[in-house]
N, C-alpha and C positions, 0 to 999 in steps of 0.2 A: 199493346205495349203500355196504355197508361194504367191495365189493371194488373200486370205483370210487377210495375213499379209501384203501385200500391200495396201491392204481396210483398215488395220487399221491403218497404217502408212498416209492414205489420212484420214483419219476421225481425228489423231491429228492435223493434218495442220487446218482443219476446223476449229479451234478452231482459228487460227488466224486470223486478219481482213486483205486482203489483199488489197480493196480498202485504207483504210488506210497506208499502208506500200508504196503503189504508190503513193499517195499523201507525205509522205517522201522522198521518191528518186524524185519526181521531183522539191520540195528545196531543195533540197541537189545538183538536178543538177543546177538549178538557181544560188544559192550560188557561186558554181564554177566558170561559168558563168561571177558572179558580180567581184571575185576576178582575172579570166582571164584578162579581159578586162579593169581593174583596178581602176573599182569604189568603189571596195570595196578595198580599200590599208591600213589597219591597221595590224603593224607586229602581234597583240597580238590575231587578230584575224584569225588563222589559217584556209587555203583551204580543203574540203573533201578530196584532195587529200593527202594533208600534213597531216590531221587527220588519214589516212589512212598507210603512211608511218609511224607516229608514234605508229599508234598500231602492225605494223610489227615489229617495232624497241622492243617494250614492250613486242611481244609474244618469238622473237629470244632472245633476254636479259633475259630472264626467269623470268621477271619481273609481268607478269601480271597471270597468275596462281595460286601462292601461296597468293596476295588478292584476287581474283577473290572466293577462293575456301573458304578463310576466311568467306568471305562476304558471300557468301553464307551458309555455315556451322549456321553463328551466325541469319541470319535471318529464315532459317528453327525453328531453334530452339525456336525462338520472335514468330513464327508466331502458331505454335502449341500450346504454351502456351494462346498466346492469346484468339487463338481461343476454348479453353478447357475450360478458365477459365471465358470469357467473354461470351460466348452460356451457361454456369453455370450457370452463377449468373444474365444474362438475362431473363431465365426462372426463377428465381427465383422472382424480378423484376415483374415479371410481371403477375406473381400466388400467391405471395403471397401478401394481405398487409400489415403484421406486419413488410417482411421486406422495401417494398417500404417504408413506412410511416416512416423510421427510418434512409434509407440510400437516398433518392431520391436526396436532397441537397444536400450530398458529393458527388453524381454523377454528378451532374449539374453542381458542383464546380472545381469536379478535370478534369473533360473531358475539360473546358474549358480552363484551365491552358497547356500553351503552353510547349510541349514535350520537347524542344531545354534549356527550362530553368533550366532542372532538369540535363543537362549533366554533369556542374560543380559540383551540390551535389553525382551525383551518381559516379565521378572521384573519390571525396574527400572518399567515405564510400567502394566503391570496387576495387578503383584502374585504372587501363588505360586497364586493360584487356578484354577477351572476356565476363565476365559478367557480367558487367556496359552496354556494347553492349546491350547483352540479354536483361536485365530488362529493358533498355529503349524502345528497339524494343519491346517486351511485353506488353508495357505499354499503347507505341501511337497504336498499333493494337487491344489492350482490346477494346476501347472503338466503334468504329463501330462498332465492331463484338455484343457489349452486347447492344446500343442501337437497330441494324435492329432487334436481335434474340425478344426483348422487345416489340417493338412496333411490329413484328409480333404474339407476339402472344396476345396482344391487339385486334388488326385487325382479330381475328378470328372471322367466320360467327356464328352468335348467333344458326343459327339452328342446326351448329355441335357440339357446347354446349350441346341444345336439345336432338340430337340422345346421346350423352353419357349417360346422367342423363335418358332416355328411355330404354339403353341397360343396365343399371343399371351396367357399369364401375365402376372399383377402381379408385382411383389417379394415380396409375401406369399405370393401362391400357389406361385411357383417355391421360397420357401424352405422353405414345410409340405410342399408334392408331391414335392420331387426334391430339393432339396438335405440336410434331416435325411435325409430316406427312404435316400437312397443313401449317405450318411456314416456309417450308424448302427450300421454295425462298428468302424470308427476309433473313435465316440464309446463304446464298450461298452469298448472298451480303456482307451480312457484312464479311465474310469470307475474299471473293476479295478485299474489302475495307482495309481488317486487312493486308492482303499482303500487298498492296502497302504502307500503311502507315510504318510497320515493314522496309518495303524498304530503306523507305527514311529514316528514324530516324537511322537506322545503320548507313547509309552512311553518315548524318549528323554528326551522335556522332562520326563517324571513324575520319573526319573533322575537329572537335572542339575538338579534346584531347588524343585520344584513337590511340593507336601504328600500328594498323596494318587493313589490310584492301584497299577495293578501294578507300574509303574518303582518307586516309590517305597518302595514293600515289598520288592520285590528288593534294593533298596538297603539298607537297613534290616536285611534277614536275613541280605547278606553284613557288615555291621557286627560284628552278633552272631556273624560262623564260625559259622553255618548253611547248609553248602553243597548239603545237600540239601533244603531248603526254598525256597533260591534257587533251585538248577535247577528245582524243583516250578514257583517262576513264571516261567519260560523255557518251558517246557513249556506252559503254559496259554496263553501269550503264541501259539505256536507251532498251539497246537489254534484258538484264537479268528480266527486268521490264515485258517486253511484252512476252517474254517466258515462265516465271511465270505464267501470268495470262492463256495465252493461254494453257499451261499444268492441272490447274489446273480447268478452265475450263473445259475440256475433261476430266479428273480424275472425276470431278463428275456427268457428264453427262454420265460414265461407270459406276460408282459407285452406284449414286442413279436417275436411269430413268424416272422414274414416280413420282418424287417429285413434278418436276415443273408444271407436266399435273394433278397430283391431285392440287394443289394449283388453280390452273386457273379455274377448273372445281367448286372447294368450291364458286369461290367469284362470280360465275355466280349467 
């Protein structure tokens, strides 16, 4: 049992890129490097090392915890919504045409409408709290999530069409048996897409107005010319990004195994 749980303690790492994280640590040692030697001499622009003191300084101060926990709290919460409502009305989208034909242009319209705009309206209508957060994270994550889930299910193989109208399927069945089944790599994307987007829009909207949060302490510590406790939460923003995905990577690679090998196998 305990080398069972260390298999799967090495099968979540898996989910992380580790050539990519080496290719970080060796700018990051460049960086240092350029700031040692003193070609790189700008106060504002703080050393990995000064980055690193300042996140010391922010975890001892008790300062980095209570957003860190925020920030996350409010994007779990942007990103499920998202993803519930946006994989919704994607299938819908994209089986139905009475409603394509009636909504396709307000999707065209509002997707393209930039997320950062709507921060000042949604201040004015919910206030500076956590759910002006939400719905904007909500918002800028809807829409990957409902175009991939759409256009995969577009992109289904005409012959699994075929086999249903063969096996003489209902609507329900053909929609549980073959159409999530076979879209469920588009839908995994746009998932991951909705994350990181939900990411950033919190931290943007923490940024631009909203009380609490990592945005908002970044804000806050470049006020104070603390550029290296800034960059500390650029950093942290940057690590919570990648363990995000990496998690939830392996969350569905446990969850649903055979989505992605039935999908490969249809489009053969």
């Amino acid at each position: 049992m305990i080398i069972s749980g260390r298999l799967r303690g090495l099968n979540w790492l898996s989910g992380i890129n580790w050539i990519g994280i080496g290719l970080i640590v060796g700018l990051l040692l460049i960086w240092q490097l350029l700031v040692s030697v003193g070609i790189i001499n700008n106060p504002a622009l703080s050393s990995p090392h000064g980055v690193f003191e300042g996140l010391r300084y922010l975890i001892s101060a008790g300062l980095l915890w209570p957003a860190l926990l925020h920030t996350i709290r409010c994007v779990a919460i942007a990103w499920v919504i998202a993803v519930a409502v946006g994989g919704t009305f994607g299938l819908l989208l994209a089986l139905n045409a009475t409603v394509a034909s009636w909504t396709q242009a307000s999707v065209d319209l509002l997707r393209s409408l930039p997320v950062v705009a709507f921060v000042p309206i949604a201040i004015l209508i919910w206030g500076v709290g956590s759910k002006s957060e939400v719905i904007l994270g909500a918002y800028a994550g809807l829409w990957p999530m409902l175009i991939n889930t759409a256009g995969g299910v577009r992109g289904l193989p005409q012959r699994l069409r075929e086999v249903a109208l063969t096996l003489q399927l209902s609507r329900r069945a053909t929609l549980t048996k073959i159409v999530v089944p076979s879209t469920g790599a588009a839908m995994i994307v746009g998932a991951r897409l909705a994350l990181a987007a939900s990411l950033v829009i919190c931290v943007v909207s923490e940024m631009t107005g909203l009380q609490a949060g990592i945005g908002n302490q970044l804000v806050l510590e470049q006020g104070a010319e603390q550029p290296s406790r800034m960059l500390a939460y650029v950093f942290v923003v940057g690590l919570l990004g990648l363990l995000a995905n990496a998690g939830l990577v392996n969350a569905i690679r446990h969850a649903f195994p055979g989505i992605t090998a039935l999908t490969q196998r249809s489009i053969r």
